[in-house]
C-alpha positions as CSV (number, residue, x, y, z in Angstrom):
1,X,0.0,0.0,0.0
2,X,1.3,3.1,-1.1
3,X,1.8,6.2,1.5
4,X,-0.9,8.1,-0.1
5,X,-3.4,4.9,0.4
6,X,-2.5,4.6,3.9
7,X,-3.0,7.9,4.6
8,X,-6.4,8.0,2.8
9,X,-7.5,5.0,5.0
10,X,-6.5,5.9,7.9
11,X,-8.4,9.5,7.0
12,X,-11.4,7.6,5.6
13,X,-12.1,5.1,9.7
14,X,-11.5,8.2,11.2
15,X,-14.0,10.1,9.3
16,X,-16.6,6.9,9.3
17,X,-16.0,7.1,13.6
18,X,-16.6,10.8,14.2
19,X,-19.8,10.2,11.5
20,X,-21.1,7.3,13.7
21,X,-20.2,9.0,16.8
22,X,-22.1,12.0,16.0
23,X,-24.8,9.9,14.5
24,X,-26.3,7.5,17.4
25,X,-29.5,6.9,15.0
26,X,-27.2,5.1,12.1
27,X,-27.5,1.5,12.5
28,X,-24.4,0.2,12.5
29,X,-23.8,-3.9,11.0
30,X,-24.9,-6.6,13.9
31,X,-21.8,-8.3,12.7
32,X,-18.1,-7.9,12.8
33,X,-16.7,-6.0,9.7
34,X,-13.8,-7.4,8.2
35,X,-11.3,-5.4,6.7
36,X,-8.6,-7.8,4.5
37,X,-5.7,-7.4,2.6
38,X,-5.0,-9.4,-0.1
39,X,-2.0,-10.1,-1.5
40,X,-1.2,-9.2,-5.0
41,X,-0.8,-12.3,-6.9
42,X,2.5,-14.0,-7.2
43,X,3.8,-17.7,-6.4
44,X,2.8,-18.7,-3.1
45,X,5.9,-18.4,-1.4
46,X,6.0,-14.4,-2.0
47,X,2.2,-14.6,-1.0
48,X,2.9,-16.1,2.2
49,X,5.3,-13.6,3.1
50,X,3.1,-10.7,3.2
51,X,1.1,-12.4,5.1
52,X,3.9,-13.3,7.4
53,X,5.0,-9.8,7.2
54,X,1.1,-8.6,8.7
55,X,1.3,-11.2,11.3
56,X,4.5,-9.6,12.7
57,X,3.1,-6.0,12.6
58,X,-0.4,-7.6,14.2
59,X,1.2,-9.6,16.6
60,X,-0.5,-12.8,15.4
61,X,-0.1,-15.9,14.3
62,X,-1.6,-17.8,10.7
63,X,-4.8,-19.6,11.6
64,X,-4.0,-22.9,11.0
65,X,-8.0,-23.7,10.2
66,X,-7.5,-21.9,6.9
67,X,-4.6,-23.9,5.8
68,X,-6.3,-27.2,4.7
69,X,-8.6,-24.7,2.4
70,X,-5.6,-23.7,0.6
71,X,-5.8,-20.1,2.5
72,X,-3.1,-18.5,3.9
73,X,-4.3,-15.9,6.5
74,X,-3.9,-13.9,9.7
75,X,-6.4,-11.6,11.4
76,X,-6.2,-9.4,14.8
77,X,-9.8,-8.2,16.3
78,X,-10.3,-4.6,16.9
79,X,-13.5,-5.0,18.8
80,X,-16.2,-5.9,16.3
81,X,-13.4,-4.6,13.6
82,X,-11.2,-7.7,11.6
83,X,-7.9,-6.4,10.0
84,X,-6.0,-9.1,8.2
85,X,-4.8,-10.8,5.4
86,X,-5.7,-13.8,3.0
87,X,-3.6,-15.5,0.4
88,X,-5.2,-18.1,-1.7
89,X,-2.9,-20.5,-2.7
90,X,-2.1,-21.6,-6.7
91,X,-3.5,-25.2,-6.0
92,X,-6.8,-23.6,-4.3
93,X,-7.4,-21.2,-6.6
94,X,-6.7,-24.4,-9.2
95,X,-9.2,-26.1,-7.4
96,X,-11.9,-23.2,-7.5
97,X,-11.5,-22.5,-11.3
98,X,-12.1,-26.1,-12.4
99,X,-14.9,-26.7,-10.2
100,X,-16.0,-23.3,-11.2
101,X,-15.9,-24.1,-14.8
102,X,-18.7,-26.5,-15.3
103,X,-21.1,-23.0,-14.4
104,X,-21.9,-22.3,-18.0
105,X,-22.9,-25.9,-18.4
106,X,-25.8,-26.1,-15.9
107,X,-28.7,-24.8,-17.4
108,X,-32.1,-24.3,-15.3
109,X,-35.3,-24.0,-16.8
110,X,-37.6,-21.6,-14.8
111,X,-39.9,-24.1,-13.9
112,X,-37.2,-26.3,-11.7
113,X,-36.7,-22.6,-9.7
114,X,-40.3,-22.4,-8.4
């Protein structure tokens, strides 16, 4: 992330806080809001050390949950607030476009929605 984009961020929650704060009416989500970084796509070794490099700045460790879905990830909880980061690994995302690529075949008339 750039300077600039940090910057704006950082600007932009700090603008969304003193909204809400001065705003009691807004409803706010009933569930945690996750903020992610993901990785710009490279092999999964470079992947895996951005996300290594965001656990060390968190202070947190990769889940290990995520790993048998090919997901690489770290998260640290800010209250109801999620910041982390995700890398999908090559043979996931493998795995996601061939199962993905039947879609076109699967037609469905309208009468088999009702």
């Amino acid at each position: 992330m750039t300077r600039d984009r940090h910057s704006a961020l950082i600007a932009g929650l700090r603008d969304l806080a003193d909204f809400l704060d001065a705003n009691p009416g807004v409803p706010v989500p009933s569930t945690e809001i996750a903020i992610t970084v993901y990785p710009p796509r490279a092999d999964d070794e470079e992947m895996r050390a951005v996300v290594d490099t965001m656990a060390a700045g968190l202070g947190t460790e990769i889940k290990p949950s995520d790993l048998s879905h090919g997901h690489y990830s770290t998260c640290r909880s800010f209250g109801p607030v999620l910041y982390g980061a995700v890398a999908i690994m090559r043979q996931a995302r493998e795995r996601y476009a061939a199962q993905s690529s039947y879609e076109d075949n699967v037609q469905v008339s309208p009468s088999q929605v009702a």
